[in-house]
Structure formats: C-alpha cells, structure tokens
PADREN-662888 format. One line per field, with one value per residue (C-alpha): residue number from 1; residue in one letter; x, y, z. Coordinates in Angstrom, 3 decimals. Layout:
# residues N
n = [NUM; ...]
res = [A; ...]
u = [X; ...]
v = [Y; ...]
w = [Z; ...]
This chain:
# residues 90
n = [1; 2; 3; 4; 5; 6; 7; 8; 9; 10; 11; 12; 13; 14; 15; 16; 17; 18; 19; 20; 21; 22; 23; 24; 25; 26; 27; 28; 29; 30; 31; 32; 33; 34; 35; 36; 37; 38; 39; 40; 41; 42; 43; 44; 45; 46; 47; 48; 49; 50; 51; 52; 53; 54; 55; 56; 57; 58; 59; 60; 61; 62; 63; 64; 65; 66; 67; 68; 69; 70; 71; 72; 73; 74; 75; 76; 77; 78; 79; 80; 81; 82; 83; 84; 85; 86; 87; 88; 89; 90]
res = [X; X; X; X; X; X; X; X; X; X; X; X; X; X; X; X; X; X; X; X; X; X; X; X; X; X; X; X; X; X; X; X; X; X; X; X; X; X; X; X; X; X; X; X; X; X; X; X; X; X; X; X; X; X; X; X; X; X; X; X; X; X; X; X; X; X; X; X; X; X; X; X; X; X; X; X; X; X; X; X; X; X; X; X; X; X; X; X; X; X]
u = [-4.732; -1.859; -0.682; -4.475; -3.976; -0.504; -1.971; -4.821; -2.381; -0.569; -3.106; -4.142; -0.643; -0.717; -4.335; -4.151; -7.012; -8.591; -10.311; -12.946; -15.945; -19.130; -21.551; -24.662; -25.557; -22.199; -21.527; -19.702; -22.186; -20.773; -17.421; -14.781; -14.911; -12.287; -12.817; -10.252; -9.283; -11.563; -14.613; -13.593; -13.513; -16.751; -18.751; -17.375; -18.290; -22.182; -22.020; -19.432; -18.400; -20.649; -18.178; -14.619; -11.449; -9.272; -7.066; -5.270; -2.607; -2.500; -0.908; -3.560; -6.666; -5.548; -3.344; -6.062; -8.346; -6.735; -5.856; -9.770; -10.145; -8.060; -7.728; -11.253; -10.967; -7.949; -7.205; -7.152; -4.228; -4.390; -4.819; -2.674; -4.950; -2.362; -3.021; -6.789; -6.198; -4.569; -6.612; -9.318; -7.525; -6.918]
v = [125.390; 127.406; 128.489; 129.427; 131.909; 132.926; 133.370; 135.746; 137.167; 138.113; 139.420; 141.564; 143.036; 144.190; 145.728; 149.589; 152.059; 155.341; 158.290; 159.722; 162.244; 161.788; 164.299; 165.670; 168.087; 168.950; 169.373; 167.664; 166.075; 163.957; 163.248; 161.499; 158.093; 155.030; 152.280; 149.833; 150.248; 147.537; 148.307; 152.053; 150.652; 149.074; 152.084; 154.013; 151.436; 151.535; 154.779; 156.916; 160.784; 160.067; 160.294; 162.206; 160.531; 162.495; 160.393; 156.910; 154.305; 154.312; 151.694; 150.684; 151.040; 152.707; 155.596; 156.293; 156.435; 158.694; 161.080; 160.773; 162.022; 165.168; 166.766; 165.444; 163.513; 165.110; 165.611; 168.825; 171.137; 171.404; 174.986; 175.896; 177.710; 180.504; 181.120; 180.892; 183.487; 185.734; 185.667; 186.353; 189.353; 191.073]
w = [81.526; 82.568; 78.629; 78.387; 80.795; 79.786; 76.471; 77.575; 79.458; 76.646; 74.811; 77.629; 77.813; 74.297; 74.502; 74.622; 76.198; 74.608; 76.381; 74.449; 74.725; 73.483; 71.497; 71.014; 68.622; 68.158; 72.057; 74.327; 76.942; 80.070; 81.210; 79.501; 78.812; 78.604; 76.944; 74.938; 71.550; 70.435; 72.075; 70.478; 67.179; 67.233; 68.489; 65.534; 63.253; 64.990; 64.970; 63.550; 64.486; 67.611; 70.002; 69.936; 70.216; 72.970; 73.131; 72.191; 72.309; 75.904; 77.770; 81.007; 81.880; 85.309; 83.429; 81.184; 83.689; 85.417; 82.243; 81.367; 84.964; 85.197; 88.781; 89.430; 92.523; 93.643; 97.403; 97.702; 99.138; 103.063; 104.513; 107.923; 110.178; 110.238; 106.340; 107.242; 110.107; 107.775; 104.511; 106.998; 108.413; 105.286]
C-alpha cells in the first residue's frame, strides 16, 4: 500500500499547473482559470482556441493560483488616521 502512495506521490510531484482565460467571441469573459496541464490538454483537444493559454509549466497548484489571481484578494494597505486627517484637510 505504502509504494502505491509513494508512487502517486510521485506522479503528483511531477504534474505542472496552467492559468488560462477563456473566450467568447473573441473576448475574454471571466477570470482566470487554473487547471493542470492534463486537464488543459484535453479541453483543447474538445475544443480547441476556446480558451487562451496565459500561462504554463508552473510548478503548484497554490503558485498558480495565486498568479491566476493577481492582487485580487489582497489585504489592502492600512491608512494612519493622521494621513486620513490630512488628505482630508487639503
């Protein structure tokens, strides 16, 4: 049991992510989207020049998440009250 998972675990390791956008009409509709390289592969086979590839080759799910996110979902920068009291002033 345990080379079973060693083995998927291997494969998993080696598996790299794309971001990509997808189109309608010619325009981009939606936000990015991640998928695997796999799962990429097969769409374009179902249904090529749908979608556009951003980007590829990337190493986890997590970083290309975050890539396909941009600052979306950043925190934002904190104000001081002082810069608040000022901007206000002028």
């Amino acid at each position: 049991m345990k080379l079973v998972k060693r083995q998927q675990a291997q494969v998993r390791a080696s598996e790299t992510w794309v971001i990509y956008q997808t189109r309608l009409r010619g325009e981009v509709v939606g936000p990015n989207g991640v998928c695997d390289q796999d799962e990429w592969e097969m769409m374009e086979l179902a249904r090529p020049g749908v979608n556009l590839l951003v980007r590829s080759g990337i190493e986890s799910e997590g970083i290309a998440e975050r890539l396909a996110r941009g600052t979306s979902g950043d925190t934002k920068p904190r104000v001081s009250r002082d810069s608040v009291r000022l901007s206000l002033l002028s």
